[in-house]
C-alpha positions as CSV (number, residue, x, y, z in Angstrom):
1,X,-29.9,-19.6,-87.3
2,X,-31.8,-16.5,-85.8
3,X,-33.0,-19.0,-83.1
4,X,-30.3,-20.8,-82.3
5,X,-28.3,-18.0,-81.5
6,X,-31.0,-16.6,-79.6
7,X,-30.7,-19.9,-77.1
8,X,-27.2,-19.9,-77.4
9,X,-27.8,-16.2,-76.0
10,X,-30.3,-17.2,-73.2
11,X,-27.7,-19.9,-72.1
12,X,-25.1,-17.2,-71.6
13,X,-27.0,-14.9,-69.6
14,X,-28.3,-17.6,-67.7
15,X,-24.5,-19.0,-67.1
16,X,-23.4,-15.4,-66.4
17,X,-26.3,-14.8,-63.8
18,X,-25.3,-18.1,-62.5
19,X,-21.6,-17.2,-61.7
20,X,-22.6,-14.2,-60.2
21,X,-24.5,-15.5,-57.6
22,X,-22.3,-18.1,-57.2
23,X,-19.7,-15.4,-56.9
24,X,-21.7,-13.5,-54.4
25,X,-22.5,-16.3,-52.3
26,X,-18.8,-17.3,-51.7
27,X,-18.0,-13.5,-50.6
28,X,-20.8,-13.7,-48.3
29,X,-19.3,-16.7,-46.8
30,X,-15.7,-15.9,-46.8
31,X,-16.6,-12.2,-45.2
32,X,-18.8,-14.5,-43.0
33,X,-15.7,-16.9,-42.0
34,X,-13.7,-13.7,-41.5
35,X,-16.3,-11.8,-39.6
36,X,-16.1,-15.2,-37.2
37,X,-12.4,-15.5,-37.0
38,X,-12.0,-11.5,-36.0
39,X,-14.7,-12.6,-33.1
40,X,-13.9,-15.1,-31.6
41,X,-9.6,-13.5,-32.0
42,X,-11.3,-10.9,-30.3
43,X,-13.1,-12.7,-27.1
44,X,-9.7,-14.8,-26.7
45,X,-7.7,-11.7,-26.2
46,X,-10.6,-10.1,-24.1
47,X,-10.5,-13.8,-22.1
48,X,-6.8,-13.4,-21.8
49,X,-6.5,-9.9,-20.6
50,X,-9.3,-10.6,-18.3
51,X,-7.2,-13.7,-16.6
52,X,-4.2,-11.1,-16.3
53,X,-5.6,-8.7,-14.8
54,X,-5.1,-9.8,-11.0
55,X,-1.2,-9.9,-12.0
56,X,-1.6,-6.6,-13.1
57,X,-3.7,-5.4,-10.0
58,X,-1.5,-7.0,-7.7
59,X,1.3,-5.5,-9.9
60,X,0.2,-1.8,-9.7
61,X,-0.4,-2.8,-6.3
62,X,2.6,-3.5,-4.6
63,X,5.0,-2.1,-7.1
64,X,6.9,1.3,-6.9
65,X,8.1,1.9,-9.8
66,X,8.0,6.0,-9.2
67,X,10.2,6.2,-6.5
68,X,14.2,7.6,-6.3
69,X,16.6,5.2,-5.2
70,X,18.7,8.2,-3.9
71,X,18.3,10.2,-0.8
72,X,16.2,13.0,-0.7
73,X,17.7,16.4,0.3
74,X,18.7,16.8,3.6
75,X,16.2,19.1,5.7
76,X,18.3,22.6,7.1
77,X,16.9,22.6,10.1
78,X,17.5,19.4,11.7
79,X,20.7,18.2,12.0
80,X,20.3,14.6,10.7
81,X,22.6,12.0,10.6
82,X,22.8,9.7,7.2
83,X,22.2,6.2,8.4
84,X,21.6,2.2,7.0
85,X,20.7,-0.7,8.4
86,X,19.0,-4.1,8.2
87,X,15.4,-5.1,8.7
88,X,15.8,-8.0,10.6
89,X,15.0,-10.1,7.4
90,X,18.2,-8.8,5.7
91,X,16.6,-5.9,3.9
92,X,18.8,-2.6,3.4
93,X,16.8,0.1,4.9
94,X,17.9,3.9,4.4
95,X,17.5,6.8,6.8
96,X,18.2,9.7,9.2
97,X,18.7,9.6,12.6
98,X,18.5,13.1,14.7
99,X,19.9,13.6,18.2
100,X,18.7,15.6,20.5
101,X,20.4,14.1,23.5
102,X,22.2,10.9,24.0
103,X,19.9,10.5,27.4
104,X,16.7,11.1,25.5
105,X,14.1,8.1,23.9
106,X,13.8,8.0,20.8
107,X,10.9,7.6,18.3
108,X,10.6,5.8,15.4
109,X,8.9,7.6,12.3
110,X,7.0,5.4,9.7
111,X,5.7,6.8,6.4
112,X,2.9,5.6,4.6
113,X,2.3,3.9,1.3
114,X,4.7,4.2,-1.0
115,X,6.0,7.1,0.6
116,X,9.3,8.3,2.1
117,X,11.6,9.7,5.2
118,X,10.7,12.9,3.9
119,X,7.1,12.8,4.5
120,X,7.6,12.6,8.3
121,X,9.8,15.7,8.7
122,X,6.6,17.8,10.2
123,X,6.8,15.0,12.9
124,X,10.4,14.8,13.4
125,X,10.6,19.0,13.9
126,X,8.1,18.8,16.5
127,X,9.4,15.5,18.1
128,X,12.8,17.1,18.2
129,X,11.8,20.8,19.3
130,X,10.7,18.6,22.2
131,X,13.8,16.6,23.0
132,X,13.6,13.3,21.7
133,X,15.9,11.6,19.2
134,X,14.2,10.6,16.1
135,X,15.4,8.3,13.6
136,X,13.1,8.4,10.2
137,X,13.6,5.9,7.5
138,X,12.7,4.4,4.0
139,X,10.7,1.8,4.0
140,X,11.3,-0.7,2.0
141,X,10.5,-0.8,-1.7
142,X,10.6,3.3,-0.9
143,X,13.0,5.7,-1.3
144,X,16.9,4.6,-1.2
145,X,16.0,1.5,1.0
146,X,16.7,-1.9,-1.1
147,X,13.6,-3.6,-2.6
148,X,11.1,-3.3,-5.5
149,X,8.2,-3.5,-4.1
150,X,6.2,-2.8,-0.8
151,X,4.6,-5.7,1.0
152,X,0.9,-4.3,2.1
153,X,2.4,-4.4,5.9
154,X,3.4,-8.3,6.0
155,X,7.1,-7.5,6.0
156,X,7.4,-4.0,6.9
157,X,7.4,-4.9,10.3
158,X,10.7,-6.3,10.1
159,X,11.8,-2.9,9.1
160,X,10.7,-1.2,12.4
161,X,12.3,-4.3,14.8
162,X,15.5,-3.8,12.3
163,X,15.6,0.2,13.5
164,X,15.0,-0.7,17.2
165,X,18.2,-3.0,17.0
166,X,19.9,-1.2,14.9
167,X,19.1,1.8,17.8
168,X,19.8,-0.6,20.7
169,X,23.8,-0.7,19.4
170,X,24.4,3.0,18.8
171,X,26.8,4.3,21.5
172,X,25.2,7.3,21.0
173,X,21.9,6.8,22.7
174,X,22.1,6.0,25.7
175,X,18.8,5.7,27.2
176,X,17.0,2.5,25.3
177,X,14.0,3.5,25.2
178,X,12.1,3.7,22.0
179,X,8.5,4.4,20.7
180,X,7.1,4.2,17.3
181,X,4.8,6.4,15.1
182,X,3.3,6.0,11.9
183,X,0.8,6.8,9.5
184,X,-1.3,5.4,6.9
185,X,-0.3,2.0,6.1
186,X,3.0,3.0,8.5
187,X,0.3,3.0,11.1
188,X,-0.7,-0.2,10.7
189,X,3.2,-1.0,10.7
190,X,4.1,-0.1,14.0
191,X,0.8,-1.5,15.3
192,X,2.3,-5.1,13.7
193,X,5.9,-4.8,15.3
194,X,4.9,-3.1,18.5
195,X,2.8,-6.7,18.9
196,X,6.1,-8.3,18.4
197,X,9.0,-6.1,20.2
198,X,8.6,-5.5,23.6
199,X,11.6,-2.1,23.2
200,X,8.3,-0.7,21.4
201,X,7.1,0.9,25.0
202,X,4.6,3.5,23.1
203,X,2.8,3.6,19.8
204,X,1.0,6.1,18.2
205,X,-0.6,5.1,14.9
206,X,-2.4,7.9,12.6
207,X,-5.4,6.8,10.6
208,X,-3.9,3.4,10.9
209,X,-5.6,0.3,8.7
210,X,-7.5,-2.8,10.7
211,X,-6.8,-5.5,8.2
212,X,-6.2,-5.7,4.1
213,X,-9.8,-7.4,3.4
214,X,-10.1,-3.9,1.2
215,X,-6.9,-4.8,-0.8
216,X,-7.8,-8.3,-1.3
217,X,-11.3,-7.4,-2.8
218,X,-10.0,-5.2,-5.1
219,X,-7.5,-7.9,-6.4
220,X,-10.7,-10.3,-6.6
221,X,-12.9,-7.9,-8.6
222,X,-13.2,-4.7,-10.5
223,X,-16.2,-2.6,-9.0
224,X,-18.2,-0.1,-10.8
225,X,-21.4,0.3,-8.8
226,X,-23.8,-1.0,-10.0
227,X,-21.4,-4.0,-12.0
228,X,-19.0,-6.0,-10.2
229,X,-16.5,-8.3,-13.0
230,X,-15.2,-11.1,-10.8
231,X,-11.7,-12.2,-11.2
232,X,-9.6,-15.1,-11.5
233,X,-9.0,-15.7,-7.7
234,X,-4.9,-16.1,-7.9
235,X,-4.2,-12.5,-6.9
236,X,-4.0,-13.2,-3.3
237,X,-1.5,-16.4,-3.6
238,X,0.6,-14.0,-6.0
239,X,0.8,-11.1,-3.6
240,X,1.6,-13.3,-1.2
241,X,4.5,-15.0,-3.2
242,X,5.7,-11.8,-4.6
243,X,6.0,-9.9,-1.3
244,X,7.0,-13.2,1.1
245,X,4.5,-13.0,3.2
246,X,0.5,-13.3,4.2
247,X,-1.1,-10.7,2.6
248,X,-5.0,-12.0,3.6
249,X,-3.7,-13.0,7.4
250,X,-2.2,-9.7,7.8
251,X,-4.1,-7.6,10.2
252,X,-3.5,-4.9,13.3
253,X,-6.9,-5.6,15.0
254,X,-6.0,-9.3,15.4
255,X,-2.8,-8.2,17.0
256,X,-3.0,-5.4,18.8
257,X,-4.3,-6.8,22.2
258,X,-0.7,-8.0,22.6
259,X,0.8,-4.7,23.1
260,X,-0.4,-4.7,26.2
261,X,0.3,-3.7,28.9
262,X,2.5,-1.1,26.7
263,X,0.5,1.8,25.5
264,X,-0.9,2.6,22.1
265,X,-2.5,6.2,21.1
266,X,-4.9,5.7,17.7
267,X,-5.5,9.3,16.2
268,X,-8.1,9.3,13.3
269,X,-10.5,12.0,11.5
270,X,-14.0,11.4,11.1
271,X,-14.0,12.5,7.4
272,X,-11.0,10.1,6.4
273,X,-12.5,8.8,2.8
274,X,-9.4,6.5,2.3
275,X,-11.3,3.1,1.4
276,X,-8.3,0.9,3.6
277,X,-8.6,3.6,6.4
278,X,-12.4,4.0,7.5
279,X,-13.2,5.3,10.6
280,X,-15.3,2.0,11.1
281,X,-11.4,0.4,11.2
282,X,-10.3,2.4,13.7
283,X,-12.8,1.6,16.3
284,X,-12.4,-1.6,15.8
285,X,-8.8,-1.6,16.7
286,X,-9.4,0.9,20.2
287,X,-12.1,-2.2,20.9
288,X,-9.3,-5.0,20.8
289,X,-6.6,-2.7,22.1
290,X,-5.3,-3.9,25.7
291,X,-5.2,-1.0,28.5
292,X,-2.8,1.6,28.2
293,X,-4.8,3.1,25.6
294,X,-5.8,6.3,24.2
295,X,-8.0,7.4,21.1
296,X,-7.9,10.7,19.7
297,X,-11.1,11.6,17.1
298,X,-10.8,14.9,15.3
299,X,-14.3,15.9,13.3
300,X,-12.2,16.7,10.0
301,X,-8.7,16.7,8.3
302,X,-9.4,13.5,6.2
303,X,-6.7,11.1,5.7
304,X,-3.6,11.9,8.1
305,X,-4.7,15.8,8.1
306,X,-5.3,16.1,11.6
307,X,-1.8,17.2,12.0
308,X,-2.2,20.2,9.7
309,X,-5.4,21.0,10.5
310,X,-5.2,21.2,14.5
311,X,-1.2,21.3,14.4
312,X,-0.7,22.6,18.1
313,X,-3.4,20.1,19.6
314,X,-2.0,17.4,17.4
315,X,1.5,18.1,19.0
316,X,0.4,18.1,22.8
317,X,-1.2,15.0,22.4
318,X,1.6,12.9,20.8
319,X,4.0,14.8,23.2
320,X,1.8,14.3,25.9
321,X,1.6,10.5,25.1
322,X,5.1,9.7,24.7
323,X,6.1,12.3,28.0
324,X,3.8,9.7,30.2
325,X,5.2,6.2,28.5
326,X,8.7,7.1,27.8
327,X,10.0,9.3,30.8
C-alpha cells in the first residue's frame, strides 16, 4: 500500500509540474500576443500621425488663429481715418487711411506675416511727416480684415489692387498717384501686384522673399540636420486648395521684370537669418528687376531692422525714392 501511494504521489507531482509549465507557457504567449498587438497599435498610430503631419504643417502654416478680429487702437498722432474695402477677389479688408493733402500720392503700407496695420505705423509717421497720404491695412487672414487664413502671397495681391481702387474712388485724393511698400512677406506682396497694376508707379520692398521653395520644403519634410523624415507629398496641393491659389508657382523674382519701366527700391540687411528672406533672395530679385531700380544693402539690422537701426538714413532713402517716382 506504501508503494502504491508513493506512485500515486509521483503522478501528482508530475501532473502538477505539468500544469505549471503548461500554465507558464500560455502566459508567455498571451503576454507575447499582447506585447505584439501594443506594437504594431503603436506603429499604426505613429504611420498615421506621420501621414497627417503635412495637414498639420500646412495648417500651422497658413492659419492665424492668434490674431484679433477688432481694430487695434488708434495711434494719437496720426489722424487716421477708419476705413473697408474689397480686395478685388471680394475679400473684406480693414484699415486706416491718413491724409496729408488731398493733392499729395499716396503710399500703400503692407505688413508682414501674420502681422497687422499696426506694425507699419513707424512707416506711416515718417511717410506722413513728409506729406504723403498713407493708407495702411489688414491683410487678410490678419487683423479685422475677413478671412482665416493667410495665403503665403498667392492672394494677397488682390488685397493691394483692391486698396489702389478703392483709392482711385475717394473724392478725397485727388492726385492718383500711388506707390506701395512692404515688408517681409508684404514685400514680396507689393512686388506681386506692382507686376500686375500699372497705378503701382513705385515700390519699395524691405527684406522681400524671391519665391516659396523654402515653405514648400518644409511642408515636404521635417529637417533636423543631420536627419531629414520625408513626408507624404500632398501638402503643396492642400495649401494650394485651402488658400485658392499657387502656392509652389508663386514667386516675385519670376515677376518682377514686368514692373518695368516703373521703379522698384529692394532694401535688405546682410545679417537677415530669416530662412524665406536670405540675402541670396534678394539679389536675385535686383538681377531680374527691369530699370528704374535701386538696391539698398545695410551690413546689419537682420530681418526688417534696417529701419530701426539706421532710422534717418532709412527715411531719406524711401523719401528720396518716392520724391523722384511720384512728384
Amino acid at each position: 500500500m506504501r508503494s502504491g501511494r508513493k506512485v500515486m504521489d509521483q503522478q501528482s507531482g508530475q501532473d502538477v509540474q505539468a500544469g505549471t509549465v503548461t500554465g507558464a507557457k500560455g502566459r508567455f504567449w498571451r503576454s507575447r500576443r499582447f506585447w505584439l498587438r501594443f506594437g504594431l497599435s503603436l506603429l499604426g498610430l505613429l504611420v498615421i500621425a506621420w501621414a497627417l503631419l503635412p495637414a498639420v504643417r500646412v495648417y500651422s502654416l497658413i492659419g492665424n488663429n492668434n490674431r484679433n478680429h477688432a481694430a487695434p487702437p488708434a495711434p494719437r498722432d496720426l489722424p487716421v481715418q477708419e476705413v473697408h474695402f474689397q480686395a478685388t477677389d471680394g475679400v473684406q479688408l480693414a484699415g486706416w487711411l491718413v491724409v496729408a493733402s488731398p493733392d499729395a500720392p499716396t503710399i500703400i503700407l503692407v505688413h508682414g506675416y501674420k502681422g497687422s496695420r499696426a506694425d507699419m505705423l513707424p512707416w506711416a509717421r515718417f511717410l506722413y511727416a513728409a506729406g504723403y497720404n498713407v493708407l495702411l491695412y489688414d491683410s487678410r487672414g490678419c487683423g479685422e480684415s475677413a478671412g482665416w487664413n493667410i495665403t503665403l502671397g498667392t492672394r494677397e495681391p488682390d488685397d493691394v489692387v483692391g486698396a489702389v481702387h478703392f483709392l482711385q474712388r475717394r473724392a478725397d485724393i485727388h492726385t492718383k498717384r500711388f506707390g506701395a511698400l512692404g515688408i517681409s512677406l508684404g514685400a514680396g506682396v507689393v512686388l506681386l501686384a506692382a507686376a500686375h497694376e500699372p497705378m503701382l508707379l513705385a515700390t519699395v520692398a524691405d527684406s522681400a522673399w524671391a519665391d516659396t521653395s523654402e515653405q514648400v520644403a518644409w511642408m515636404q519634410a521635417i529637417s533636423r540636420p543631420p536627419f531629414t523624415l520625408p513626408l507624404l507629398p500632398y501638402g503643396p496641393a492642400l495649401a494650394n486648395a485651402l488658400t485658392g491659389g499657387n502656392v509652389t508657382a508663386t514667386s516675385p523674382a519670376s515677376v518682377i521684370g514686368q514692373i518695368a519701366p516703373r521703379a522698384v527700391l529692394l532694401i535688405h540687411a546682410t545679417d537677415d537669418r530669416n530662412a524665406t528672406t536670405p540675402l541670396s533672395g534678394e539679389q536675385r530679385l535686383y538681377a531680374a528687376a527691369g530699370q528704374p531700380k535701386e538696391e539698398w544693402i545695410v551690413p546689419s539690422g537682420g530681418h526688417v531692422g534696417a529701419i530701426k537701426v539706421y532710422t534717418q538714413v532709412y527715411e531719406q532713402h524711401v523719401l528720396t525714392f518716392f520724391a523722384h517716382y511720384l512728384s
